[in-house]
Structure formats: structure tokens, C-alpha cells
C-alpha positions as CSV (number, residue, x, y, z in Angstrom):
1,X,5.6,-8.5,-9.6
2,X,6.0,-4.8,-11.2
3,X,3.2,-4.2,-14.2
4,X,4.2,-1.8,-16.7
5,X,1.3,0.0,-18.2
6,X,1.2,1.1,-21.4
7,X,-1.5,3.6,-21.0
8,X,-3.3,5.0,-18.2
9,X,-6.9,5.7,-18.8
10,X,-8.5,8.6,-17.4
11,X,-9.7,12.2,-17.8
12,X,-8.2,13.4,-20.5
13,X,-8.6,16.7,-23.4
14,X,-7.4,16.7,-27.0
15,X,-4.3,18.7,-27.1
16,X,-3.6,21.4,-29.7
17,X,-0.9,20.6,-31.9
18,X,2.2,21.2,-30.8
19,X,2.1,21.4,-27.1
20,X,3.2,18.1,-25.9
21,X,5.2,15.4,-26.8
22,X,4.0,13.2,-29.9
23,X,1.7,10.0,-28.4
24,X,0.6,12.3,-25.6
25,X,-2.6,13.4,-24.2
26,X,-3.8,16.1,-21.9
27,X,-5.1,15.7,-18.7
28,X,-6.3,18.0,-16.2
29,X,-5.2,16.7,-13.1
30,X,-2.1,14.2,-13.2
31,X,-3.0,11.1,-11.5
32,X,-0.9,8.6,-8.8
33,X,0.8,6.1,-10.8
34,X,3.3,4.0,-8.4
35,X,4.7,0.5,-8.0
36,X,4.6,0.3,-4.3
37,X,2.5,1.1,-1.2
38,X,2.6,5.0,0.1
39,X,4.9,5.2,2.6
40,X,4.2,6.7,6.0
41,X,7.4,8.8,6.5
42,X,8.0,10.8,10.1
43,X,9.4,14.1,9.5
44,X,11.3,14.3,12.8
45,X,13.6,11.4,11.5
46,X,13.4,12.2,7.6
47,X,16.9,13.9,6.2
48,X,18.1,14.1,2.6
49,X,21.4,13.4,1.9
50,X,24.1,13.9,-1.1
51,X,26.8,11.8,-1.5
52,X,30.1,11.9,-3.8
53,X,31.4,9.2,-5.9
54,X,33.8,7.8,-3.5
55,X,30.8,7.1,-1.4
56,X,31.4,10.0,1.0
57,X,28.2,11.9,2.3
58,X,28.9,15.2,1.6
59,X,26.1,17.4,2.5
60,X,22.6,16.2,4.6
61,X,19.7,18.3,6.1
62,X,17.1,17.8,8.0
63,X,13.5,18.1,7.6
64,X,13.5,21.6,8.8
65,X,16.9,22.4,7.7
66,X,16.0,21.7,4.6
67,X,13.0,23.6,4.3
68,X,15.1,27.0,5.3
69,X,16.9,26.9,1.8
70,X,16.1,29.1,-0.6
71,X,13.4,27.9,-3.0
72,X,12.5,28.5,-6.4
73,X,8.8,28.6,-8.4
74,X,8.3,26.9,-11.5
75,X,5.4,25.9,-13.7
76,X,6.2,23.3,-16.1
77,X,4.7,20.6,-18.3
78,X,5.2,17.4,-17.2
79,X,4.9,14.3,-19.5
80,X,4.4,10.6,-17.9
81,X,5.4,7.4,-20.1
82,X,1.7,6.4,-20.1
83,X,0.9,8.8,-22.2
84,X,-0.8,11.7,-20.1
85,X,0.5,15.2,-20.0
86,X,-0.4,17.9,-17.8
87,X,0.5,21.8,-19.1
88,X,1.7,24.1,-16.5
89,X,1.8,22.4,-13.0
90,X,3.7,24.6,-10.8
91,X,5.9,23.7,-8.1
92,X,8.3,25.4,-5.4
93,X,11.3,23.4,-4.7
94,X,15.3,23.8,-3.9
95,X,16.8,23.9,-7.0
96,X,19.5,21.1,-7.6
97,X,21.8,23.7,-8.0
98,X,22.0,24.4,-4.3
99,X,22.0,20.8,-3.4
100,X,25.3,20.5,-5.2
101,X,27.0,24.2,-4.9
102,X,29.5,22.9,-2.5
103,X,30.1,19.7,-4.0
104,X,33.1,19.4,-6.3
105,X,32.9,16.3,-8.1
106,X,33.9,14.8,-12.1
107,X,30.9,12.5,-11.8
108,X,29.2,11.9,-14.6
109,X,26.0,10.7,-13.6
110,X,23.5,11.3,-10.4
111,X,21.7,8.7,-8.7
112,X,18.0,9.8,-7.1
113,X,17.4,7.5,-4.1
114,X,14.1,7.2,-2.2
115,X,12.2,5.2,0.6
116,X,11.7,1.8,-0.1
117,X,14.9,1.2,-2.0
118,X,13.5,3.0,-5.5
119,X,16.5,4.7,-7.2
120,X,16.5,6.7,-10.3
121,X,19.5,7.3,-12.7
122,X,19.9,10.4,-14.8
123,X,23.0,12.2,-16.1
124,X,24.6,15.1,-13.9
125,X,24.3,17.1,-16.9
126,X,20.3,16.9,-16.6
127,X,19.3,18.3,-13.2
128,X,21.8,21.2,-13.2
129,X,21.7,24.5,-14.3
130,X,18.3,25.4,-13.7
131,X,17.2,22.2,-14.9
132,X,15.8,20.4,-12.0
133,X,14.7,20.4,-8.3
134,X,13.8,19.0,-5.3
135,X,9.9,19.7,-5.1
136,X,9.0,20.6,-1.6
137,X,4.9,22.0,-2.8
138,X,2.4,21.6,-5.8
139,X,-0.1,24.2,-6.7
140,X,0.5,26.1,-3.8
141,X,0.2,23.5,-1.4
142,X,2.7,20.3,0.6
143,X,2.7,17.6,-2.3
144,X,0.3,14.8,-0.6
145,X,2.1,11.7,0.3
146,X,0.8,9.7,-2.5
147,X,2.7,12.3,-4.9
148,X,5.8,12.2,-3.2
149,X,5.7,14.0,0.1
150,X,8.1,14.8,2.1
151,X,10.1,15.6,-1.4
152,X,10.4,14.5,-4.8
153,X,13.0,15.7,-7.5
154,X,11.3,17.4,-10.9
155,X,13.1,16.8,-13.8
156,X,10.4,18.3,-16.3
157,X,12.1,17.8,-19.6
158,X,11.9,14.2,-18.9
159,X,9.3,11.4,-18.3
160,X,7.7,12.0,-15.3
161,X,9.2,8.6,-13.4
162,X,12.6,10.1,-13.8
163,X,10.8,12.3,-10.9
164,X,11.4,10.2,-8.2
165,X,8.5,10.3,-5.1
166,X,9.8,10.0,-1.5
167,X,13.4,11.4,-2.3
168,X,16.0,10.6,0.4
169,X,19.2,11.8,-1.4
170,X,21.1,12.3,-4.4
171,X,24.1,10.2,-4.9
172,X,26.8,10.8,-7.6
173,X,28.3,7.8,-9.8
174,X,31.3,7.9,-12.5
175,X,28.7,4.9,-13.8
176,X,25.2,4.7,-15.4
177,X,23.3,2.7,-13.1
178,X,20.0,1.5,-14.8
179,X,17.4,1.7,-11.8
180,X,14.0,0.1,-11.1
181,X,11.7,1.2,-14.1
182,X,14.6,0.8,-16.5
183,X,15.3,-3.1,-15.1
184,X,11.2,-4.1,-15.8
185,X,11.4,-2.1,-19.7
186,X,11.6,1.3,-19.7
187,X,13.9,3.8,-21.9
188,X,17.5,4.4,-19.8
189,X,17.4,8.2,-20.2
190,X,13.2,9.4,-21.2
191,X,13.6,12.0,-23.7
192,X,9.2,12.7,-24.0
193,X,10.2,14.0,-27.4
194,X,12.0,11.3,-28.9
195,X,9.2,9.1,-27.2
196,X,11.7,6.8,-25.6
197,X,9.2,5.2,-23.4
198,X,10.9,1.6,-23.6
199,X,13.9,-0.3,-24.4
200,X,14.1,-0.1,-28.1
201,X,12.5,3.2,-28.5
């Protein structure tokens, strides 16, 4: 049985007005909010993948393949649908962009897939052009597994669980696929600003 919460409950500073998302609150140091039981991944067997709308994989790398792309450095807010916000995490990752250079495709829609069978849908049109990444280190360290380690996409502008931890690939989908969060009540798309937390919202 998944619980939704509808507020986590920790360390947390009033914001100045302004910064963050209406119904938000700042906290200093985001905490671990996750469904299922860390997983132990092996990073001699662990690959990322991308594949088309036909259903063709298109592009995979390894572990160590994929760590000799370039990456980027970004330090955004990130806003969780239980209400926390955190100002100016920062981040090095592959940008999306790479991940899908050589991929030509009409698809409208990307599907973020990750150990344990979690998926996460979000349109194409949000995780490219410098939108988005694949986060590879936090504040200047390897993410810890219970934040996502090996890799976890960052989509900032939206709420934190379209962020999926333990990525394994991105696949693309002429469809909307509504994923795991969305099927036990949350918003389809998570716009922070528009405070679509749930279905209804």
C-alpha cells in the first residue's frame, strides 16, 4: 500500500516572499521521501538506455561510458509536492540534450524509467533544451543511494517526484502514460507554480 503525504514535517525556515512556489516552505537540507526500499544497484551491470517510440533501443551506455560524457553544473530550486523547497541545490549531470542528440523522433512525450519498475511521464517538450538532466553528483559529491544514485533525472521547474531516483532509461511515447505517483493521486504534469499537487488541482 503507497501513502501519499500531504506534508512532510521537518526542518524548515520561513521563506521571503516570492522565492518559491505559493504553499511552500524552505528547508535547508531536502530530505528522502520514497515509496520503496533503496535499492542496492552494482555498477558493473548498471546501463542507461533510450528508446524510440517503436520500441527500438536507440542509444545505451554503460556505467563508465556514461560517465565520460560531457556534463553540465546547475544550481536550481527544487520544489517537492509535500510542500518543502530547497533554494539553490547544485548538481552536475548530462544534460538531456545529449541523451537525445542522435535520436530523431515526432514523439511527444518521454517516459523516465527506473529500478523497481517506477516510471515517470513528462512531455518531451519539458526536459529538452536546457531544461533537464540526468544528475550524476549533488553538492559536489556522488548522490547517496537513498537520493537516487547511480543517476536520477532533474527536472527543476517541476515537482521534485517528476525527478525520478535510480534512472535506468528514457523511453519515448506518441502517448501520455500516467505513471506510479499519478495512479495513487498526484497532478499528471506538477507545475509547483500552479500548485498542481493532485488530481483536481
Amino acid at each position: 500500500m503507497v501513502m501519499v503525504s500531504r506534508g512532510f514535517q521537518g526542518r524548515w525556515r520561513q521563506p521571503g516572499a516570492g522565492l518559491i512556489p505559493p504553499g511552500q516552505y524552505l528547508v535547508d537540507e531536502f530530505p528522502v521521501l520514497t515509496a520503496r526500499p533503496t535499492p542496492s544497484i552494482d555498477l558493473e551491470d548498471w546501463d542507461v538506455t533510450v528508446t524510440d517510440e517503436t520500441g527500438a533501443r536507440v542509444a545505451r551506455w554503460t556505467w563508465h561510458e556514461f560517465r565520460a560524457l560531457a556534463v553540465e553544473e546547475s544550481a536550481v530550486e527544487i520544489d517537492c509536492v509535500t510542500k518543502w523547497s530547497e533554494l539553490e541545490t547544485r548538481w552536475t549531470g548530462v544534460s538531456v540534450d545529449t541523451l537525445l542528440e542522435e535520436v530523431d523522433t515526432d514523439a511527444g512525450y518521454v517516459i523516465a524509467f527506473a529500478e523497481r519498475d517506477y516510471t515517470t511521464n513528462l512531455p518531451l517538450a519539458d526536459v529538452v533544451e536546457g531544461q533537464a538532466w540526468v544528475a550524476l553528483g549533488y553538492d559536489g559529491a556522488e548522490p547517496e543511494a537513498e537520493h537516487g544514485a547511480a543517476a536520477r533525472p532533474l527536472v527543476p521547474h517541476l515537482y521534485f517526484w517528476k525527478s525520478a531516483q535510480w534512472l535506468r532509461g528514457l523511453r519515448l511515447s506518441h502517448e501520455d502514460e500516467p505513471d506510479f505517483w499519478e495512479s495513487v493521486g498526484y497532478q499528471n504534469y506538477g507545475d509547483p507554480w500552479r500548485e498542481q499537487r493532485y488530481w483536481g488541482d
